[in-house]
N, C-alpha and C positions, 0 to 999 in steps of 0.2 A: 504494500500500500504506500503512496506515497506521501512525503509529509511535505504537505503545501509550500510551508514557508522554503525548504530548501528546492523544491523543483524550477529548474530553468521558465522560465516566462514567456516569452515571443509576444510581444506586443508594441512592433515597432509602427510607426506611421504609415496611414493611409495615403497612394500616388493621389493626389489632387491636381497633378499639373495640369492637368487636361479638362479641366474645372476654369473657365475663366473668371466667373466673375465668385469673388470670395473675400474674407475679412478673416484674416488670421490673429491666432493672440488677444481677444477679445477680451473685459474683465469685467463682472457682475461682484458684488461684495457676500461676502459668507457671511453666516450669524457669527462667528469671533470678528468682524471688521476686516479681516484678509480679504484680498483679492482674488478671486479664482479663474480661471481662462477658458475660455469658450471660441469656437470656429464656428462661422458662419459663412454656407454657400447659397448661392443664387441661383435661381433658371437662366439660361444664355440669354433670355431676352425679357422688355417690358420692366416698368417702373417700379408696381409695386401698388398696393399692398400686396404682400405673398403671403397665402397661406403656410403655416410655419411646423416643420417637424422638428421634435426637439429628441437627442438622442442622447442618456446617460448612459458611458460608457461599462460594460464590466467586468471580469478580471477577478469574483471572487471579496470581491468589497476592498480588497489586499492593494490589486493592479489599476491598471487603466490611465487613459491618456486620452485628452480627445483625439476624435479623427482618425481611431485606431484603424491597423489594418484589417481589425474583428469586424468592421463595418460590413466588407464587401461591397458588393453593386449598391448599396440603401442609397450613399448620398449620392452617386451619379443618376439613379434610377428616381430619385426624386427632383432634383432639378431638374430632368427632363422631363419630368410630368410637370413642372411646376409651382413645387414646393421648395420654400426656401427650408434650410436646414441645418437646426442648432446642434454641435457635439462639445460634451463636455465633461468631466470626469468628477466625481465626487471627490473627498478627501477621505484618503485611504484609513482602513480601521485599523490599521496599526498607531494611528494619531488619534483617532476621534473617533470613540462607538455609538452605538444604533443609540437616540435616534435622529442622530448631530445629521444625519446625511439628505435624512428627509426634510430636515430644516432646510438644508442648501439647497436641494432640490425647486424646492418652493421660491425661496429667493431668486434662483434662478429664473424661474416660470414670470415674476414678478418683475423681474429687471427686464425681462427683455418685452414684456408687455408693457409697461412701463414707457419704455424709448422705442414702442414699434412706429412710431411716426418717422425717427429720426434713421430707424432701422430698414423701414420702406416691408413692415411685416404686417400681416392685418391680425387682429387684437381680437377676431371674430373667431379665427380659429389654431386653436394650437390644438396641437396632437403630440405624444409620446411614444416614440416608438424605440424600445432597448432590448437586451437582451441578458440572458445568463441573473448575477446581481446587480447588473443596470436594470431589468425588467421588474424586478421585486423591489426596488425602489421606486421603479413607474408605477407600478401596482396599489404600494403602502400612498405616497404622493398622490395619486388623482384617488384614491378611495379611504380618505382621512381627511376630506378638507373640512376646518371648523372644529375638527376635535384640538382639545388645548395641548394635549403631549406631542401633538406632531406639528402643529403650528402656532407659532410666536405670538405674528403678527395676525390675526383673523380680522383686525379691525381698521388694516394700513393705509384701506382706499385702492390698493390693487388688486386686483383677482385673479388668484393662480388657478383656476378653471381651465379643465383641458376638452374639449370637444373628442374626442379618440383616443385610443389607445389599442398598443401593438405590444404584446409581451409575447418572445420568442424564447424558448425553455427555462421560465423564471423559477426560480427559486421561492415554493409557494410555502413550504414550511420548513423551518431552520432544525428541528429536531428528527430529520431523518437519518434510518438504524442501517447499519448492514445487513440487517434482517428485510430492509424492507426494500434493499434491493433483491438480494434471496429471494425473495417470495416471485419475483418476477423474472428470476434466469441469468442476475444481473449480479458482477463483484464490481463492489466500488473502487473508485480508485482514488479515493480520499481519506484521510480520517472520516471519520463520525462522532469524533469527542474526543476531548481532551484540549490542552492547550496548542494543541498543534494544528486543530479544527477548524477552517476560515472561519465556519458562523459562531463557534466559540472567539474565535480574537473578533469578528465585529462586534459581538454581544457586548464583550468585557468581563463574562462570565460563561463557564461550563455550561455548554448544552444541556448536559445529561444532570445536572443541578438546578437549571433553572426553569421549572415545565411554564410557569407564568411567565414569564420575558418571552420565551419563541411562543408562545399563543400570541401577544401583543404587537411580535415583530411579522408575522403571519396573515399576507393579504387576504385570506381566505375568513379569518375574523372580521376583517372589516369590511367585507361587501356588503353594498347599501343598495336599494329600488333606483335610487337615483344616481347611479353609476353613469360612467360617459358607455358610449357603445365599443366593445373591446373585441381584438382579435387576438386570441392565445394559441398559441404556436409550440407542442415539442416533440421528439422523437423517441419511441420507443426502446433504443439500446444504448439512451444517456445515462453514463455513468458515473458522473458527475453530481445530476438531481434527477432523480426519481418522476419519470412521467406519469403515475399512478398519483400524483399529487396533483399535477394538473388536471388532471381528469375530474380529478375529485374538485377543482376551484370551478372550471368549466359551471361542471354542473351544480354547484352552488349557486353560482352567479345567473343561472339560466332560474332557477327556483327561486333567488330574491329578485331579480330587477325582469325576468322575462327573457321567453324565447328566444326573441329575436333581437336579446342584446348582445350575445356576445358569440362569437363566430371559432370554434373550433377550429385546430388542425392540427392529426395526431400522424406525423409519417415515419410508416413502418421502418425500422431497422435505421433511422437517423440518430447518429451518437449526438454527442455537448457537442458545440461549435460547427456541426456539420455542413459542408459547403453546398448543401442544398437549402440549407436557410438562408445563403445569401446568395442564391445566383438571382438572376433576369426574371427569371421565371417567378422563383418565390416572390422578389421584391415587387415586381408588376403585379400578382395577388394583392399583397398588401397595399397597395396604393389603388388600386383597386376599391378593395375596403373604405380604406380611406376618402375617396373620391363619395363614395356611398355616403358616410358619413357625415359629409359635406354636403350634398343634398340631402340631407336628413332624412335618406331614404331607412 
């Protein structure tokens, strides 16, 4: 089994050269007053406002960088629809634990709705679309607004309200077992506990000690009737997080908010990071979706 913190990473930069029009190095402010950096791309043509995808990057809560190469086709395959689109990275849990990230998150949401005039974004509609622990930070972020532990500011005058949301093999409950890979054919290839556990170091405490913090850190608690409309994404030989958990958020989320809020897709034999979650095909779905979305179909 591998132990996180020592395994090599790969998450170098995404090619954007071929991206013209773009805003590199960007900085919205965190809840500690830091600065944090954001990339923003554009469709090759027209003014603006643009409908806005915002992407948290992930890496395990540990890694990430915006603009990663974990992207894939998303941001070219979105400016070519249309959409302008945010990437940005939380502040890694080795600095700051849960639920320091969902604060940022919001922040983020807020700053750039905030300056969508000066940004040329329309304020009409954002959408989220992440993946891995960017995706369960999309999740907890648009399905906690208005509760006080996940948000500061409720009263700021800005509104971090997302119109959609894209979660691609998230990370729906922090306390999954080896067991509960077993059960479906599957050996992890993580910890599962201990201090060597990503969602024990995002916690700041032991999984397997703390059954009330992973209920609280667990999107699958907080789905509301009035969710935005979501499309959830995972593959069944991820061994990373357990697609039996998606399944299980799926259909929560189809029993509190309705049928036709939220959009499945389970593909057979797709591991963690699988490069059918980011090609043409897949990302054209999703925008797809999204495009739905937007006419509030």
């Amino acid at each position: 089994m591998n132990d996180y913190l020592a395994t090599p990473h790969l998450d170098g930069s995404l090619d954007v050269s071929d991206i013209p029009r773009k805003r590199l190095g960007l900085r919205y402010t965190a809840p500690d007053g830091s600065p944090r950096p954001f990339d923003l791309y554009y469709p090759p043509e027209g003014a603006g406002p643009f409908p806005l995808v915002v992407n948290i990057s992930g890496g395990g809560w540990y890694y990430g960088r915006p603009s990663s190469i974990h992207l894939g086709r998303a941001v070219h395959s979105a400016v070519a629809r249309g959409y302008a689109f945010a990437s940005l990275a939380c502040t890694s849990s080795r600095e700051r634990k849960f639920p320091y990230q969902i604060h940022e998150a919001r922040n983020a949401l807020r700053h750039l709705r905030r300056n969508a005039e000066v940004l040329a974004l329309d304020p009409g509609f954002f959408a989220l679309w992440s993946s891995s622990s960017g995706a369960h930070l999309s999740l907890l972020t648009a399905l906690t607004r208005g509760d006080p532990y996940f948000d500061r500011e409720p009263d700021c005058g800005t509104s971090d309200r997302v119109s959609a949301l894209v979660a691609v093999y998230p990370c729906c409950r922090l306390d999954a077992t080896a067991e509960d890979f077993r059960a479906i054919g599957l050996e992890p290839v993580n910890y599962r506990s201990g201090p060597r556990c990503a969602e024990s170091i995002f916690l700041g405490q032991l999984v397997e000690e703390s059954p009330e913090l992973c209920r609280l850190a667990a999107p699958i608690t907080h789905v509301r009737p009035d969710m935005p409309p979501a499309m959830i994404l995972h593959g069944t030989a991820d061994t990373v997080i357990p697609y039996t958990y998606t399944v299980e958020l799926i259909r929560r989320c189809r029993e509190i908010a309705g049928e036709d809020r939220v959009e499945g897709c389970i593909i057979p034999g797709a591991g963690h990071s699988d490069p059918r979650f980011k090609s043409e095909e897949t990302c054209g779905r999703i925008l797809d979706f999204l495009d739905r979305a937007r006419r509030g179909a």
